[in-house]
N, C-alpha and C positions, 0 to 999 in steps of 0.2 A: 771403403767409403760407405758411409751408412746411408740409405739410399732417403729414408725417412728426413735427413740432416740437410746435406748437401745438395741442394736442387740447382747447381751456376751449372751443371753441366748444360740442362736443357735450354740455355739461354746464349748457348756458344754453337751454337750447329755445326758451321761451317769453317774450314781451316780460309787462313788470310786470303790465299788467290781465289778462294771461294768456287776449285775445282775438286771437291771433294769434304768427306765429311773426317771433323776434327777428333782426335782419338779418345778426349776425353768423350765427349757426346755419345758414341759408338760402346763406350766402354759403359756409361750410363746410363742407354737403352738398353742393354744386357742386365745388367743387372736390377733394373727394374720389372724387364721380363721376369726374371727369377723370383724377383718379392711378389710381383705381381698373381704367377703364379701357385705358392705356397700358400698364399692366403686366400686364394679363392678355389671354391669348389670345381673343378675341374672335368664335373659328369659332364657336361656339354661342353666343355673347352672354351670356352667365350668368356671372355672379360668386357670390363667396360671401357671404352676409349679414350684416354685422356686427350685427345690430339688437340687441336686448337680452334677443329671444323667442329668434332663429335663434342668435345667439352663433358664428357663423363657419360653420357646421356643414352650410347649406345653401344648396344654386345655385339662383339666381333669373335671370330676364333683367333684366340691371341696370333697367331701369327700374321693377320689381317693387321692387328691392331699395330705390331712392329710396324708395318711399311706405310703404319699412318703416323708414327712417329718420326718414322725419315722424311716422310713427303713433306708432313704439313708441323 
């Protein structure tokens, strides 16, 4: 999946009982981690937040930023 192309995963969160998270989503947060951090400078570990509260706006250490992508 080309992460730049395909953005339907981040619009499916959750699987149908809506007791857990759908495999595409999961598998689409990973590898956005990865683009995410290839392309940014990594001295401080912090990326910017896509989430939907942060909306780009604010540095987190990416793995902050992961569990703002599950939450929100």
């Amino acid at each position: 999946m080309d992460i730049r192309q395909n953005q339907s995963w981040m619009y499916n969160r959750l699987m149908s009982n809506r007791r857990g998270y759908n495999d595409a989503f999961l598998k689409g947060v990973d590898e956005f981690m990865s683009y995410a951090c290839q392309e940014t400078n990594l001295s401080n570990r912090k990326i910017r937040c896509p989430c939907s509260k942060c909306k780009n706006l604010k540095l987190f250490h990416f793995e902050e930023v992961k569990v703002h992508l599950y939450k929100k």
